[in-house]
N, CA, C and O atoms as a printed pandas DataFrame, in Angstrom:
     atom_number atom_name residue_name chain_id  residue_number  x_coord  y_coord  z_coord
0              1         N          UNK        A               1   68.660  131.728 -139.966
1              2        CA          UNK        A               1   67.882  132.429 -140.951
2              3         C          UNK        A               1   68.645  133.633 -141.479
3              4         O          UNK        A               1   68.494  134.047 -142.629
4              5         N          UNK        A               2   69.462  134.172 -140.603
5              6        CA          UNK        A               2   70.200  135.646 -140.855
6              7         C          UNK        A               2   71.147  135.216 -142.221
7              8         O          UNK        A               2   71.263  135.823 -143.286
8              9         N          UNK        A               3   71.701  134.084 -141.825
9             10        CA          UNK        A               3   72.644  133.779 -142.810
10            11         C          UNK        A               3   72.233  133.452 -144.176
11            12         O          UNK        A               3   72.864  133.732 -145.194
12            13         N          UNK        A               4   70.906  132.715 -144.089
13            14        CA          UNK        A               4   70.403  132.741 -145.588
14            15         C          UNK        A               4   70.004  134.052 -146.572
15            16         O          UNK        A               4   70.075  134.058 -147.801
16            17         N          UNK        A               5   69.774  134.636 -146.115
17            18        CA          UNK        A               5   69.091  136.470 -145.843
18            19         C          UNK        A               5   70.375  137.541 -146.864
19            20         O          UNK        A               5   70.207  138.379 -147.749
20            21         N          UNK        A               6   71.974  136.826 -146.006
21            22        CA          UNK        A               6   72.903  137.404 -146.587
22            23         C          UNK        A               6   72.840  137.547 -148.038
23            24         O          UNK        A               6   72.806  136.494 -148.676
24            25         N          UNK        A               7   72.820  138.587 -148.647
25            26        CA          UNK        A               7   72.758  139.279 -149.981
26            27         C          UNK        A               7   71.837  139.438 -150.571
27            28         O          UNK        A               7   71.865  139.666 -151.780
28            29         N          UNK        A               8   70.567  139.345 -149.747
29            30        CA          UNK        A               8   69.314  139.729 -150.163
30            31         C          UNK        A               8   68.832  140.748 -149.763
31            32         O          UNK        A               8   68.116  141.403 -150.520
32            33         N          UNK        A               9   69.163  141.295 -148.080
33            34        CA          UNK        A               9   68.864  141.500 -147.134
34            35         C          UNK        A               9   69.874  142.792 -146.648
35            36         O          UNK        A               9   70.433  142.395 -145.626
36            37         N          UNK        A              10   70.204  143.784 -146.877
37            38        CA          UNK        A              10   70.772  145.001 -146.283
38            39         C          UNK        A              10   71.700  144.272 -145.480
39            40         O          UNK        A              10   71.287  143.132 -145.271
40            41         N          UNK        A              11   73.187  144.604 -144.773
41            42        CA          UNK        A              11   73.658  144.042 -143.978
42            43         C          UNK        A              11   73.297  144.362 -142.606
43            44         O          UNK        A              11   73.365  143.669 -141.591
44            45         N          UNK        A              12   72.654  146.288 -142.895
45            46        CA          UNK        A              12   72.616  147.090 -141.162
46            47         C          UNK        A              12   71.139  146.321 -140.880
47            48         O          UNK        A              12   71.016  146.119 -139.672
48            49         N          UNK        A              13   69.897  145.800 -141.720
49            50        CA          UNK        A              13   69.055  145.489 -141.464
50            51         C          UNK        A              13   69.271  143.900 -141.130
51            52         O          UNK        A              13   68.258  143.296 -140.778
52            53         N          UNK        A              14   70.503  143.167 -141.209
53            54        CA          UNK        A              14   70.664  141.812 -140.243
54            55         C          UNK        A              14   71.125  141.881 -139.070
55            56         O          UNK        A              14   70.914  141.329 -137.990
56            57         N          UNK        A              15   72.065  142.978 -139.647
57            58        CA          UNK        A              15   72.877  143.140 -137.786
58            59         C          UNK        A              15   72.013  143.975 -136.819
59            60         O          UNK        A              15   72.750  144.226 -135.865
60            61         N          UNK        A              16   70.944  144.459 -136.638
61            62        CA          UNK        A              16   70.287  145.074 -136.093
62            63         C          UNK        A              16   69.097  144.050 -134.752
63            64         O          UNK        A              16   68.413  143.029 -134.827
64            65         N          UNK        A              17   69.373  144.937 -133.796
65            66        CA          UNK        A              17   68.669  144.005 -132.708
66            67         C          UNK        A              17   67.333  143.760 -132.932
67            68         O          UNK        A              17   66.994  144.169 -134.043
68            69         N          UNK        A              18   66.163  143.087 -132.102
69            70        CA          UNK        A              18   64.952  143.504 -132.769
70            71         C          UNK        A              18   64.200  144.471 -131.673
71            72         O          UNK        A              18   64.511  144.944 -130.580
72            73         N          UNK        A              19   63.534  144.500 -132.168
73            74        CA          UNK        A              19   62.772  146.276 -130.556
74            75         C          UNK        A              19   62.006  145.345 -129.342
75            76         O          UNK        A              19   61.491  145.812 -128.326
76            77         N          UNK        A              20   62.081  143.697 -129.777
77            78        CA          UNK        A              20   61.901  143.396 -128.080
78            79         C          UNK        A              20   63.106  143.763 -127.382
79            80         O          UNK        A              20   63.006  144.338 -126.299
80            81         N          UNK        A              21   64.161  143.515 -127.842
81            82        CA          UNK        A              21   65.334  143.622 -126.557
82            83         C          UNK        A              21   65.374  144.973 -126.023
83            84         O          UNK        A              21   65.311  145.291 -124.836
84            85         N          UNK        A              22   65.519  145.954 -127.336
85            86        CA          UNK        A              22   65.512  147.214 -127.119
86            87         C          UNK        A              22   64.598  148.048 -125.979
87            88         O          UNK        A              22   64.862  148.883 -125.113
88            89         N          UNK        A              23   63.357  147.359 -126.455
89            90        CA          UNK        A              23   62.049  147.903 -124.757
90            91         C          UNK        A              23   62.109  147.144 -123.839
91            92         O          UNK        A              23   61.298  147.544 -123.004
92            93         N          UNK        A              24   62.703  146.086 -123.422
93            94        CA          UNK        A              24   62.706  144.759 -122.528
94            95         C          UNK        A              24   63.887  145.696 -121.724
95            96         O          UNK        A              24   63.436  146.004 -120.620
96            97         N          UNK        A              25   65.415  146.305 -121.960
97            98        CA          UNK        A              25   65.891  147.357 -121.433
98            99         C          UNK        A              25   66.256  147.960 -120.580
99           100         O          UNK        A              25   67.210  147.760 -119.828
100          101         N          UNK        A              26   65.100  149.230 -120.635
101          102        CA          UNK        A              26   64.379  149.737 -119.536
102          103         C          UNK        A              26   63.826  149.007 -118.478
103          104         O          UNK        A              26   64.293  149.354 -117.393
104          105         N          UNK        A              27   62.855  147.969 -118.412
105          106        CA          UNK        A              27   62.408  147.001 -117.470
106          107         C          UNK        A              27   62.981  146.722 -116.789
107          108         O          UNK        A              27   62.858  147.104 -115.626
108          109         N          UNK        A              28   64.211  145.626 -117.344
109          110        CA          UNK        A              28   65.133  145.099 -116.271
110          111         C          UNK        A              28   66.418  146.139 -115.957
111          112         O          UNK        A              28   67.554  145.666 -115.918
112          113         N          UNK        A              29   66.222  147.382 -115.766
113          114        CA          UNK        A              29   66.636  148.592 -114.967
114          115         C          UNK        A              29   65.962  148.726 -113.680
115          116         O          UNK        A              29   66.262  148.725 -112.486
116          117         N          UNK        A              30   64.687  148.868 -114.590
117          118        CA          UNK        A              30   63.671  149.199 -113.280
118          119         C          UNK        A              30   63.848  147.618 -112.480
119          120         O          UNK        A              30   63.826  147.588 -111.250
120          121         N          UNK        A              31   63.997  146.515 -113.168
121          122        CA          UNK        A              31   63.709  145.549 -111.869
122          123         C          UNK        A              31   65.122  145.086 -111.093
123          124         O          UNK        A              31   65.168  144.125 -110.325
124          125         N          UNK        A              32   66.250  145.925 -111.425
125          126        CA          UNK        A              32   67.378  146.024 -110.961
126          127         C          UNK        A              32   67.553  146.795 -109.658
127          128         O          UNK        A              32   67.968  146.420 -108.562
128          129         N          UNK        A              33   67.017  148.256 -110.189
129          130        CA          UNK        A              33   67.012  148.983 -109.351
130          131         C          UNK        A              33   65.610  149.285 -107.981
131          132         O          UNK        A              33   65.347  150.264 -107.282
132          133         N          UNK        A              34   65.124  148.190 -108.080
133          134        CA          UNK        A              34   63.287  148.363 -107.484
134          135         C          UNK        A              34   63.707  149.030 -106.087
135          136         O          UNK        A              34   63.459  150.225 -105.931
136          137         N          UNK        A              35   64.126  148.542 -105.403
137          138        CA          UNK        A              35   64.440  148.904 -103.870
138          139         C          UNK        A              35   64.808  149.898 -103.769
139          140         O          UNK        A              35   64.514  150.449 -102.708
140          141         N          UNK        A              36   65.718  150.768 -104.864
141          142        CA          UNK        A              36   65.921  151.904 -104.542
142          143         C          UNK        A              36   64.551  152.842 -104.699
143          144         O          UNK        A              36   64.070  153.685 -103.941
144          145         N          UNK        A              37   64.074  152.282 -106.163
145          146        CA          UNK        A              37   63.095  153.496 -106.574
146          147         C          UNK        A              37   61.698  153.372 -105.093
147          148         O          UNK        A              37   61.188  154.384 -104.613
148          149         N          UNK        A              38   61.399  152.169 -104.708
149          150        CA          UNK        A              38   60.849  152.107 -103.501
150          151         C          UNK        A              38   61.538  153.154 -102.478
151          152         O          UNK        A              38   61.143  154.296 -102.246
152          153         N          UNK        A              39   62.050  152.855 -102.225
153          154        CA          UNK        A              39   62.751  153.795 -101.116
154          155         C          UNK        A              39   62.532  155.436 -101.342
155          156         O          UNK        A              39   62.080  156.220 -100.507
156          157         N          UNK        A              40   63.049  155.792 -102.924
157          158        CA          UNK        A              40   62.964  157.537 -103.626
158          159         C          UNK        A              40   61.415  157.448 -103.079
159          160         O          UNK        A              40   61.142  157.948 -101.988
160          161         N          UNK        A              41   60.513  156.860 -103.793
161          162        CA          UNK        A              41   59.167  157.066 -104.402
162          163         C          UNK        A              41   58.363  157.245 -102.751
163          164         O          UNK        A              41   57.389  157.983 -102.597
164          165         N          UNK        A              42   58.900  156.538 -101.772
165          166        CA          UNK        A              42   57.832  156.549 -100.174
166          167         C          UNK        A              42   57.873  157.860  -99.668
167          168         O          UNK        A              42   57.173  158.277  -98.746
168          169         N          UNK        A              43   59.047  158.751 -100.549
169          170        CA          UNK        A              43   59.061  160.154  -99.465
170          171         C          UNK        A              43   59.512  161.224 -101.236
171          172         O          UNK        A              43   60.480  161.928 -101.522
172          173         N          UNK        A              44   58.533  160.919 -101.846
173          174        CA          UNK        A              44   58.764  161.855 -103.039
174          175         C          UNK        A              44   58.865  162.939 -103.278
175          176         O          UNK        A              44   57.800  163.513 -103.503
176          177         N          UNK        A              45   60.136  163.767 -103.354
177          178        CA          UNK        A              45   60.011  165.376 -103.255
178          179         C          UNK        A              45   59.194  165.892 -104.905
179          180         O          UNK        A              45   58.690  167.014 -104.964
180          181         N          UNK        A              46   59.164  165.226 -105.783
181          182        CA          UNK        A              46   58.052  165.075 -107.091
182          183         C          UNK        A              46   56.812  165.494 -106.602
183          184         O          UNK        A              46   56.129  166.440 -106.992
184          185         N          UNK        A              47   56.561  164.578 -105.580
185          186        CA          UNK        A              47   54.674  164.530 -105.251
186          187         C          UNK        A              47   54.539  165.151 -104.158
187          188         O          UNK        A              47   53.434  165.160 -103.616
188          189         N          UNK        A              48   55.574  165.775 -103.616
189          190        CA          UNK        A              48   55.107  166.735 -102.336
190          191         C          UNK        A              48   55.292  167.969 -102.770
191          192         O          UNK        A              48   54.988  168.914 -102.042
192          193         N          UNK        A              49   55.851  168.176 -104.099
193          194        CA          UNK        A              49   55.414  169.854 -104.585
194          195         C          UNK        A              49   54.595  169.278 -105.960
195          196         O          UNK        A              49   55.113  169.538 -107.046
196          197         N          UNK        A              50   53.662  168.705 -105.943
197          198        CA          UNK        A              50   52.404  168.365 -106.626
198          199         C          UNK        A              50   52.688  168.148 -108.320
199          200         O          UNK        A              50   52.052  168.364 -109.351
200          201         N          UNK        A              51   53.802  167.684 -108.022
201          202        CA          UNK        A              51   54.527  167.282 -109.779
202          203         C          UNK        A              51   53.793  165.735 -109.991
203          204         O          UNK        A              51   53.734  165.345 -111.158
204          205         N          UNK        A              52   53.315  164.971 -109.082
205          206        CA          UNK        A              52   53.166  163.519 -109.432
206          207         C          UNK        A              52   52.405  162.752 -108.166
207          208         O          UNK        A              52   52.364  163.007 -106.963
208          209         N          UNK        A              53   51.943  161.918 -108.807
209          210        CA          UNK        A              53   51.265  161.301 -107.835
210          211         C          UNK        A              53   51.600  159.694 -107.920
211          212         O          UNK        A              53   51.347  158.869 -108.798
212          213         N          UNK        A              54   52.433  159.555 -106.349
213          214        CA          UNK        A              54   53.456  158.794 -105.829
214          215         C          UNK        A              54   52.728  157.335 -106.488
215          216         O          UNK        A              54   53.221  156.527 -107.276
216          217         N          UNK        A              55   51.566  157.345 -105.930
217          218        CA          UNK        A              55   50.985  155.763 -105.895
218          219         C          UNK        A              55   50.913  155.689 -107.026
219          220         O          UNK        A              55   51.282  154.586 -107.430
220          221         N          UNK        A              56   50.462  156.655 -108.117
221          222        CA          UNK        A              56   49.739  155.955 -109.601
222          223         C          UNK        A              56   51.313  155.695 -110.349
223          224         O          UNK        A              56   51.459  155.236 -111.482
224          225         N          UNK        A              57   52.338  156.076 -109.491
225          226        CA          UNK        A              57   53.742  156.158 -110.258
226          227         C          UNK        A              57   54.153  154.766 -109.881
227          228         O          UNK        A              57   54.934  154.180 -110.632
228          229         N          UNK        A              58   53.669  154.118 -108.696
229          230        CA          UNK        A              58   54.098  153.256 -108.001
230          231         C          UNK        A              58   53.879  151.657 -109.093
231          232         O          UNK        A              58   54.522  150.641 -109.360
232          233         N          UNK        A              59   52.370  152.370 -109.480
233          234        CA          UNK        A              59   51.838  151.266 -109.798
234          235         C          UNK        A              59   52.086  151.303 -110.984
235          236         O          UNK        A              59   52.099  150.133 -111.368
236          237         N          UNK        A              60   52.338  152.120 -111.982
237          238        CA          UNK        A              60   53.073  152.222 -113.474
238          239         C          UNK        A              60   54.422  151.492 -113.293
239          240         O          UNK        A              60   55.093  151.166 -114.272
240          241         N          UNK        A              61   54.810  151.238 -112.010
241          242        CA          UNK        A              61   56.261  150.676 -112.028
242          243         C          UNK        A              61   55.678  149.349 -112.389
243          244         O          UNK        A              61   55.554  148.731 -113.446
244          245         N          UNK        A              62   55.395  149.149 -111.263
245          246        CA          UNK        A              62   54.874  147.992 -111.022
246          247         C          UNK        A              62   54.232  146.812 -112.083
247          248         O          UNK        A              62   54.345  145.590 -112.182
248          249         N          UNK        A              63   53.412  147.998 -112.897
249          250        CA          UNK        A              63   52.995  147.202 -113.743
250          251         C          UNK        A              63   53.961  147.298 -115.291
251          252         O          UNK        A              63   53.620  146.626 -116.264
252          253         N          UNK        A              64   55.300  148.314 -115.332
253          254        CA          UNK        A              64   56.004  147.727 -116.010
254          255         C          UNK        A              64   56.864  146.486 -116.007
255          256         O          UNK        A              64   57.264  145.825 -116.965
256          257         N          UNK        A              65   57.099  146.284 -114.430
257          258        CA          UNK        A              65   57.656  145.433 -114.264
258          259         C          UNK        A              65   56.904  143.798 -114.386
259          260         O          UNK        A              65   57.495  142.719 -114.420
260          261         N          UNK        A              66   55.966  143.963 -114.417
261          262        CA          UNK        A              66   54.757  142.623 -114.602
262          263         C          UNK        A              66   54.572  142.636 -116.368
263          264         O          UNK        A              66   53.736  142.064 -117.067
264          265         N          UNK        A              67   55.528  143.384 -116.679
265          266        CA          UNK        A              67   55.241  143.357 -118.585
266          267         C          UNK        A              67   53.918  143.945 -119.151
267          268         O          UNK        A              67   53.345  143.654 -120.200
268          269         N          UNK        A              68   53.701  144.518 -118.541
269          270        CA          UNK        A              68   52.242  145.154 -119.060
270          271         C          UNK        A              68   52.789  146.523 -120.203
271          272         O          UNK        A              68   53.906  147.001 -120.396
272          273         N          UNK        A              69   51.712  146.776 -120.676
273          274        CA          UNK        A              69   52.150  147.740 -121.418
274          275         C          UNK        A              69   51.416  149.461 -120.909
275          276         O          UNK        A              69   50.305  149.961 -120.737
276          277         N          UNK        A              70   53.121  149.934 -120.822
277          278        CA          UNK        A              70   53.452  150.879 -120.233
278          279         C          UNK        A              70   54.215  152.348 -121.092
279          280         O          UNK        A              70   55.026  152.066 -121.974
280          281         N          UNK        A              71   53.944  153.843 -120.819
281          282        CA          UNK        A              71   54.624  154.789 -121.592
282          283         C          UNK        A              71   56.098  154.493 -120.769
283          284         O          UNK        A              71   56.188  154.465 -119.541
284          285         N          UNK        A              72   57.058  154.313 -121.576
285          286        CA          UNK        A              72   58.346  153.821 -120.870
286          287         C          UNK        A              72   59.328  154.789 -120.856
287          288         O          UNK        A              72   60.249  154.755 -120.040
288          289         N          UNK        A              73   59.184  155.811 -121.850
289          290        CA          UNK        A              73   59.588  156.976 -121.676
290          291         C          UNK        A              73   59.619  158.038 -120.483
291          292         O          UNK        A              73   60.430  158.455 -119.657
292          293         N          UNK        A              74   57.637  158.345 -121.030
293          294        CA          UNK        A              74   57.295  158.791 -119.440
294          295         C          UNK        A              74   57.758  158.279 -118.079
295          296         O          UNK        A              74   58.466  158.852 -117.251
296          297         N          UNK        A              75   57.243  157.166 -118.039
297          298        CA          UNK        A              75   57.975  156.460 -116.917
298          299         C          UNK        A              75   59.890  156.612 -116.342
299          300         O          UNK        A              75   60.414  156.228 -115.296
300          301         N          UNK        A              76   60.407  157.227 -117.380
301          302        CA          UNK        A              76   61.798  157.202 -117.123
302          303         C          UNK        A              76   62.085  158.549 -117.138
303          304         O          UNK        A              76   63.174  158.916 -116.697
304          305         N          UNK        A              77   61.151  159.491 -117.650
305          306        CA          UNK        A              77   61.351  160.950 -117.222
306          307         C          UNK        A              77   60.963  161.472 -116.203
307          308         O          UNK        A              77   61.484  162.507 -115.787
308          309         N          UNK        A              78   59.888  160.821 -115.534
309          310        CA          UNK        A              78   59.014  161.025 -114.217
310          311         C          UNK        A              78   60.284  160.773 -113.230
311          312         O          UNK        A              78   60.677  161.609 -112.416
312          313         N          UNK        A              79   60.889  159.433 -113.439
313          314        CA          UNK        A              79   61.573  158.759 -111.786
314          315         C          UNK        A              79   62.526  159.957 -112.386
315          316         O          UNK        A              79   62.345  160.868 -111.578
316          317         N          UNK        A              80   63.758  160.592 -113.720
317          318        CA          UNK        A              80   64.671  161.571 -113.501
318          319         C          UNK        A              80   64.104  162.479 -113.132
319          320         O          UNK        A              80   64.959  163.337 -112.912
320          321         N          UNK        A              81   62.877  162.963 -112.849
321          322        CA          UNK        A              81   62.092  164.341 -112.315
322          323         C          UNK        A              81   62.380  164.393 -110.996
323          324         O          UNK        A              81   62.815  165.464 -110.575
324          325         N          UNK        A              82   62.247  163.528 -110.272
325          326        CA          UNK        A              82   62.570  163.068 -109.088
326          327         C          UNK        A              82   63.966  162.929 -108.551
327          328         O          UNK        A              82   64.307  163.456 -107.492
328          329         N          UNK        A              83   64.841  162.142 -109.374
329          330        CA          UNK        A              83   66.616  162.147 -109.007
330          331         C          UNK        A              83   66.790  163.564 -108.843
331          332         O          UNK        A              83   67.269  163.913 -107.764
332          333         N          UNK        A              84   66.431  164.689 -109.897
333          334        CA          UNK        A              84   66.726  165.761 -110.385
334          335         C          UNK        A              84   65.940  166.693 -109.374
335          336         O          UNK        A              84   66.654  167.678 -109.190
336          337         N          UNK        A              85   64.937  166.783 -108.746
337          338        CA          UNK        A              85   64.698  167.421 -108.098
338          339         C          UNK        A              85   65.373  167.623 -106.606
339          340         O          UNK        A              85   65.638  168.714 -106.102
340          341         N          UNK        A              86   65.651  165.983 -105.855
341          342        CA          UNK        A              86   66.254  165.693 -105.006
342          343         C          UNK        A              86   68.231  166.067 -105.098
343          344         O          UNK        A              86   68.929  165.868 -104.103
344          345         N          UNK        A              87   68.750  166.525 -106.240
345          346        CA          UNK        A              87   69.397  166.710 -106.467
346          347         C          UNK        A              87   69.776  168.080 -106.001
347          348         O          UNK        A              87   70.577  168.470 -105.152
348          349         N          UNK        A              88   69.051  168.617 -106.718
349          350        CA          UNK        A              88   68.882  170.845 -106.448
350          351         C          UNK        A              88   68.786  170.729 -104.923
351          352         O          UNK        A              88   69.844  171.105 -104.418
352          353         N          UNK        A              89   67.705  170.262 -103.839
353          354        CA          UNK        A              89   67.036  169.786 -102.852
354          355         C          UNK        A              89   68.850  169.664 -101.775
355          356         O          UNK        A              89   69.338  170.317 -100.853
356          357         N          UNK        A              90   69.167  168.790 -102.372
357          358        CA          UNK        A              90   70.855  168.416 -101.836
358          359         C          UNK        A              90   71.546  169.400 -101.799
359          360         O          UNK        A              90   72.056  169.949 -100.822
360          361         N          UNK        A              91   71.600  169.737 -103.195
361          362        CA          UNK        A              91   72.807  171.099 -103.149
362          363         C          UNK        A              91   72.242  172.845 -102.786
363          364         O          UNK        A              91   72.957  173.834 -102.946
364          365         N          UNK        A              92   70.953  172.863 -102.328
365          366        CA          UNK        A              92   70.655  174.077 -101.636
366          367         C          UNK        A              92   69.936  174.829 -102.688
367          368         O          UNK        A              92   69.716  176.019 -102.464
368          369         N          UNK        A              93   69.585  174.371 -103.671
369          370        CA          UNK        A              93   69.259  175.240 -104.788
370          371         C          UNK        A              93   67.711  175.066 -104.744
371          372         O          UNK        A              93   67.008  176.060 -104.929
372          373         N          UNK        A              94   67.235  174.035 -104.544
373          374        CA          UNK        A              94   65.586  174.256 -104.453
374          375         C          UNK        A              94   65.053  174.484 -102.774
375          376         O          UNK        A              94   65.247  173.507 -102.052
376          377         N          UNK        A              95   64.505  175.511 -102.231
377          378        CA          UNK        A              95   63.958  175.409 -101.418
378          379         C          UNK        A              95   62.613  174.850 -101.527
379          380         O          UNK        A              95   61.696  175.424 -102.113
380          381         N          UNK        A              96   62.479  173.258 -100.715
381          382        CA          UNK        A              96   61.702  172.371 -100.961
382          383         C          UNK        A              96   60.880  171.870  -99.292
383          384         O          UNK        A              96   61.221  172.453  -98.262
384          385         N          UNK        A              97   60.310  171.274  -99.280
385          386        CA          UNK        A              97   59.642  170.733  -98.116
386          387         C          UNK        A              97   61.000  169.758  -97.876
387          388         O          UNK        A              97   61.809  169.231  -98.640
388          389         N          UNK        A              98   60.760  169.811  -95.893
389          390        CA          UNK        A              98   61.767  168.745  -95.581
390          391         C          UNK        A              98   62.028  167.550  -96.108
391          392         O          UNK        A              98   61.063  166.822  -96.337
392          393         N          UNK        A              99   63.650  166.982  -96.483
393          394        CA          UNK        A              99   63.450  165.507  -97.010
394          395         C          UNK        A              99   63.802  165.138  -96.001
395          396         O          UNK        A              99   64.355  165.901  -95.209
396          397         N          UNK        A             100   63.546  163.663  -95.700
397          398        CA          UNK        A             100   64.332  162.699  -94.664
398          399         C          UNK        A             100   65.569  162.563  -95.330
399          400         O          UNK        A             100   65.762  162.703  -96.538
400          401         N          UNK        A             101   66.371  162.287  -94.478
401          402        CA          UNK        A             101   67.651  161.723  -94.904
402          403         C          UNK        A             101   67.948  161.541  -96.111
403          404         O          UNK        A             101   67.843  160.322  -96.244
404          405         N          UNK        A             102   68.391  162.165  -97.520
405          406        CA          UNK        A             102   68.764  161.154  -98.503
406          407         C          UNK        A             102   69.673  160.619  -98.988
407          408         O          UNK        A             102   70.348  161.310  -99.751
408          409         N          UNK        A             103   70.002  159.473  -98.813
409          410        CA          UNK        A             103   71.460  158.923  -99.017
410          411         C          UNK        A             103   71.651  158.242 -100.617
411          412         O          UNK        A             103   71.092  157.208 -100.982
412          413         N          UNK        A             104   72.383  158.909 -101.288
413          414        CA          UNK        A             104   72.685  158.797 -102.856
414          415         C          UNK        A             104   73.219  157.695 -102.912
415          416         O          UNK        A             104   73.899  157.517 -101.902
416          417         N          UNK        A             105   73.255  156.691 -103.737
417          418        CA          UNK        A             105   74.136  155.711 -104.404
418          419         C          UNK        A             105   75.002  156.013 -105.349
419          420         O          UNK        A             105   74.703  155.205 -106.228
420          421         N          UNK        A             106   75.999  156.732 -105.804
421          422        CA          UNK        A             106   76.625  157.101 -106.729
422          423         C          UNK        A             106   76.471  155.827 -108.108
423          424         O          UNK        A             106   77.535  155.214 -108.024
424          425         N          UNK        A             107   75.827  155.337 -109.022
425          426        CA          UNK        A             107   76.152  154.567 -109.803
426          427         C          UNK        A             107   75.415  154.866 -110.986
427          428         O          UNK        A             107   74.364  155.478 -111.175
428          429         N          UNK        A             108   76.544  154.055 -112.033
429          430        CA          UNK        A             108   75.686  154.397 -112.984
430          431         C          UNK        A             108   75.210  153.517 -113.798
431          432         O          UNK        A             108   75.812  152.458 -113.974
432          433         N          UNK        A             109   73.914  153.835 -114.509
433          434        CA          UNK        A             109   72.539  153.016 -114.697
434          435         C          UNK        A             109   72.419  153.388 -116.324
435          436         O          UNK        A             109   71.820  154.362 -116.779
436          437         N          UNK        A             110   73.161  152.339 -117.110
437          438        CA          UNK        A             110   72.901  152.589 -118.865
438          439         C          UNK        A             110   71.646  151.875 -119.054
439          440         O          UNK        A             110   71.581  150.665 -118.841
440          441         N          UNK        A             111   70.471  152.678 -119.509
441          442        CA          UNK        A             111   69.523  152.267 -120.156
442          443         C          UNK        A             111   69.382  153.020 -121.590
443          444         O          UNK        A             111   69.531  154.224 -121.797
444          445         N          UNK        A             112   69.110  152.175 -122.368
445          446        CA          UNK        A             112   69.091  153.024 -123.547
446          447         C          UNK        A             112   67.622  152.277 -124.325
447          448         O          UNK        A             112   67.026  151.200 -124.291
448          449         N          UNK        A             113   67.502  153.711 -125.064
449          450        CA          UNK        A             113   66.199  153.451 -125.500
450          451         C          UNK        A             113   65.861  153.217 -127.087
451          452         O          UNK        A             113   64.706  152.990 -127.446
């Protein structure tokens, strides 16, 4: 169809993805990374200084990951609220409630929105 389109049709408006792939994304981040964010989310330094509440975050995953419709934004500023807090937490800068152990994965995670 793209090809019939040619010279009717803008070229940036053929070559352009469509916004399922673009929000689909994020998802398969989150369903890449699940085990970790399980792991962050059971001992949340977010929800133990009353920034979030672990379970309803749990289940926003959850139900992004089941394709439901979800703020995907929010959802991706909430879990960096969390990297980012545990971060300061690491390097001595937030005095925070005890964490257990946290062992970082150094990697990096392109989601784009």
């Amino acid at each position: 169809m793209r090809r019939s389109l040619v010279g009717i049709v803008p070229d940036e408006i053929l070559a352009r993805r469509t916004k399922q792939v673009a929000a689909r994304t994020p998802v398969l981040a989150l369903e890449q990374h699940w085990n970790e964010l399980q792991d962050a989310f059971q001992t949340a330094l977010s929800s133990r200084l009353g920034y979030i509440d672990e379970l309803r975050l749990m289940k926003t995953i959850r139900d992004a990951r089941a394709g439901k419709s979800v703020s995907l934004v929010r959802l991706l500023w909430t879990i960096s609220l969390e990297y980012w807090l545990r971060g300061l937490a690491v390097r001595g800068l937030l005095d925070a409630p005890a964490i257990p152990s946290i062992r970082f994965k150094r990697r990096d995670i392109a989601v784009s929105i």
